[in-house]
C-alpha positions as CSV (number, residue, x, y, z in Angstrom):
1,X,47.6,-3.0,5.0
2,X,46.8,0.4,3.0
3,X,45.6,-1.8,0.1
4,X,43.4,-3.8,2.4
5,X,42.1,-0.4,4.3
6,X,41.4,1.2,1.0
7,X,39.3,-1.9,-0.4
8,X,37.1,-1.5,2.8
9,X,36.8,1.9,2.3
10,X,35.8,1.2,-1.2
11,X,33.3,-1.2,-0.7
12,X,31.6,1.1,1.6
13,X,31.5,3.9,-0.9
14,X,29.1,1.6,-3.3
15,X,27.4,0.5,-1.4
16,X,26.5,4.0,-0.3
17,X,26.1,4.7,-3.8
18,X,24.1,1.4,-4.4
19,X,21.7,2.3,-1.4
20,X,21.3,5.5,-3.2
21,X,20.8,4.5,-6.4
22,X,17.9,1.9,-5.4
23,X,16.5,4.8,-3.2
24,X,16.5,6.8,-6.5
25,X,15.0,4.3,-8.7
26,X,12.3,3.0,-6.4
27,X,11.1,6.4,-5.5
28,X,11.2,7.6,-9.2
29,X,8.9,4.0,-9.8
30,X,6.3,5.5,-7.2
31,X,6.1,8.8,-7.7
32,X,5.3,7.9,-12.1
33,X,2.9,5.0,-10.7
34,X,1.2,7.4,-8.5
35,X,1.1,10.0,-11.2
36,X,-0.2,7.7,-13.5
37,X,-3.2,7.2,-11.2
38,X,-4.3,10.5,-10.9
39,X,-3.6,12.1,-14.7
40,X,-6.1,9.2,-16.2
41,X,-8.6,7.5,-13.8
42,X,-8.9,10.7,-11.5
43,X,-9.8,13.6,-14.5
44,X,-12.5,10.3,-15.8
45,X,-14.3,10.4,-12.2
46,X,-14.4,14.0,-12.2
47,X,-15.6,14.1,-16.4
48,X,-18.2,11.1,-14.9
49,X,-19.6,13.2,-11.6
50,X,-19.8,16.6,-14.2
51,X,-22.1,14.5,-16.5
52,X,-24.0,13.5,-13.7
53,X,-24.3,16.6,-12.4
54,X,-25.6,17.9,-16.1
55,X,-27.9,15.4,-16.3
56,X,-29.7,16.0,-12.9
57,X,-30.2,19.9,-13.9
58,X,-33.5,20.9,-14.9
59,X,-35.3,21.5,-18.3
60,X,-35.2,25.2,-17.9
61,X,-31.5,25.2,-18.0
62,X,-31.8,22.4,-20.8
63,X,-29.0,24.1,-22.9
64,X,-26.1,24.6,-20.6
65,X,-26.9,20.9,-19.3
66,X,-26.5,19.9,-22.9
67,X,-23.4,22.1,-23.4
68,X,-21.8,20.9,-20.1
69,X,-22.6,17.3,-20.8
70,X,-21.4,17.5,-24.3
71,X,-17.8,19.5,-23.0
72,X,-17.2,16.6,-20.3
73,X,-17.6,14.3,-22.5
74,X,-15.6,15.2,-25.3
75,X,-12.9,15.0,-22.5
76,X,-14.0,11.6,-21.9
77,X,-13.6,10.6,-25.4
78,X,-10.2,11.8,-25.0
79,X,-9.3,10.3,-21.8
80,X,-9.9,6.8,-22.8
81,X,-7.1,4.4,-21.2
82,X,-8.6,1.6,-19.4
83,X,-9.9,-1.9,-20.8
84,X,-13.2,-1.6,-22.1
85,X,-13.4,1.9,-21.7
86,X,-14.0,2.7,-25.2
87,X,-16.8,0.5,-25.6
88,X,-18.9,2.2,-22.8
89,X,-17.8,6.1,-23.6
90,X,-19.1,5.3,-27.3
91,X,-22.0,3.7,-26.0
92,X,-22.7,6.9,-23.7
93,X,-22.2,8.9,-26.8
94,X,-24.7,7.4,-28.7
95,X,-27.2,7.2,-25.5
96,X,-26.6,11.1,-25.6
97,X,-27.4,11.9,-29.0
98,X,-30.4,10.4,-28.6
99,X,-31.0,12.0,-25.2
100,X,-30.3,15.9,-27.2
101,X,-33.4,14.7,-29.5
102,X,-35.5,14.1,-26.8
103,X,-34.3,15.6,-23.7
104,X,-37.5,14.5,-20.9
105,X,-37.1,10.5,-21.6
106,X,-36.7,9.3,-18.4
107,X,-35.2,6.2,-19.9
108,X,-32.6,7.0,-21.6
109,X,-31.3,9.4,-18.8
110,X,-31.0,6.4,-16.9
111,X,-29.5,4.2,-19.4
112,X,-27.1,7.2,-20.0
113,X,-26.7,7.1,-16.1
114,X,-25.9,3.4,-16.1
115,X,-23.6,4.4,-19.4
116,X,-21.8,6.5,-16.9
117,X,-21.6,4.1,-13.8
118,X,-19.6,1.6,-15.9
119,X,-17.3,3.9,-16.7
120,X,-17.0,4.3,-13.3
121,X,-16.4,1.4,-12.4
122,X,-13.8,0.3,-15.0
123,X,-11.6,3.1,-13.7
124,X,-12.4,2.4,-10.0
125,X,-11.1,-1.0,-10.8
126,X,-8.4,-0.2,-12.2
127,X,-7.5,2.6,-9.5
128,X,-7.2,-0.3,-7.2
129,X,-4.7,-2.2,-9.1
130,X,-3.0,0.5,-9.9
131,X,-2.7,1.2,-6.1
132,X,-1.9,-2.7,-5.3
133,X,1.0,-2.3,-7.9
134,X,2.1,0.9,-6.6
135,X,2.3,-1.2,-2.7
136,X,3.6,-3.7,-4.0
137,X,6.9,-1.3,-5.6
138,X,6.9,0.3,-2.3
139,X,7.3,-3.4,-0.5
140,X,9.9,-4.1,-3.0
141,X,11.7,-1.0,-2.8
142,X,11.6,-1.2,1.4
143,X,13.1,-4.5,1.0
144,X,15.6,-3.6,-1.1
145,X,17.0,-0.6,1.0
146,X,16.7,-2.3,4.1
147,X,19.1,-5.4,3.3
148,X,21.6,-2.7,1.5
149,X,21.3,-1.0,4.6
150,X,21.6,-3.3,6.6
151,X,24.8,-4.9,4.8
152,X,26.1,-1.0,4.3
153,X,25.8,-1.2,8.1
154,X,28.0,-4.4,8.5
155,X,30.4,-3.2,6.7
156,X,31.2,0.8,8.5
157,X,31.2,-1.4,11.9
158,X,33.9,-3.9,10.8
159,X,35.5,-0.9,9.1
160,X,35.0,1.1,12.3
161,X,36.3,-1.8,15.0
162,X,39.4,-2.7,12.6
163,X,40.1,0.6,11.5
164,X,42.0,1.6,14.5
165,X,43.6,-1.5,15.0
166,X,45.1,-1.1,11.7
167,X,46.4,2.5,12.5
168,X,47.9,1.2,15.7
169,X,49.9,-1.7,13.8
170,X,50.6,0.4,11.3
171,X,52.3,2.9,13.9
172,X,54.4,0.2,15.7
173,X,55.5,-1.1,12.3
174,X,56.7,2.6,11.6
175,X,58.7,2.6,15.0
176,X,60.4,0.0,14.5
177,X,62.1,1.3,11.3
């Protein structure tokens, strides 16, 4: 009866400890996904809008537009993590050192600009499956801990209805000795 008792008791404990773990590991999964999404594609939107930004100012503040385009995208050029991402950031870098020689062709700015939208884009594409495969996880992981649950559950209720039945028959078998 003890052995029987203890087993029960047992199999609870893991899968406590299973339901845990899982927790652990699914939550772990989200939070690097999620992190992942915001190191790489977030600090390339905010590089992208600063070279925008430098590129709108006007020819009397031609050098510090230069400056603050060339400092974005040297963090750019380092931030490189997407498909085809490389190809356009070199292609921007060439656009630019043409723009530096000749800073009023309206052209170019906009070529640089359209440099700068596809950039964009690649990373606002791949925010999006980043963010599908981060709900997709957290799906997976609700799944998960609600049929652990749920069986964790089964198993405390048929411990809890035949745990004191067991202590009673346990007791009688006791008096009778």
């Amino acid at each position: 009866m003890k052995i029987k008792l203890n087993s029960r008791i047992g199999l609870l404990f893991l899968m406590i400890i299973s339901l845990s773990l899982v927790s652990s590991y699914y939550n772990f999964s989200i939070k690097n996904d999620t992190e992942s999404i915001l190191k790489a594609n977030y600090n390339t939107l905010e590089y992208a809008r600063n070279m925008l930004l430098s590129l709108d100012e006007n020819n009397s503040n031609k050098e510090k537009a230069i400056a603050q385009f060339e400092a974005n995208l040297t963090k750019q050029m380092g931030n490189i993590t997407e498909v085809g991402e490389d190809k356009a950031t070199y292609t921007l870098q060439n656009n630019f050192a043409s723009l530096k020689k000749n800073w009023n062709d309206e052209t170019l700015k906009s070529q640089i600009r359209h440099d700068i939208f596809e950039i964009l884009k690649l990373n606002t594409v791949a925010i999006k499956k980043k963010s599908d495969i981060v709900k997709h996880t957290a799906e997976t992981a609700n799944f998960w801990i609600a049929i652990l649950g749920a069986f964790s559950f089964l198993i405390a209720f048929n411990l809890l209805l035949t745990l004191p039945n067991s202590s009673s028959n346990s007791k009688k078998a006791y008096r009778k000795d």
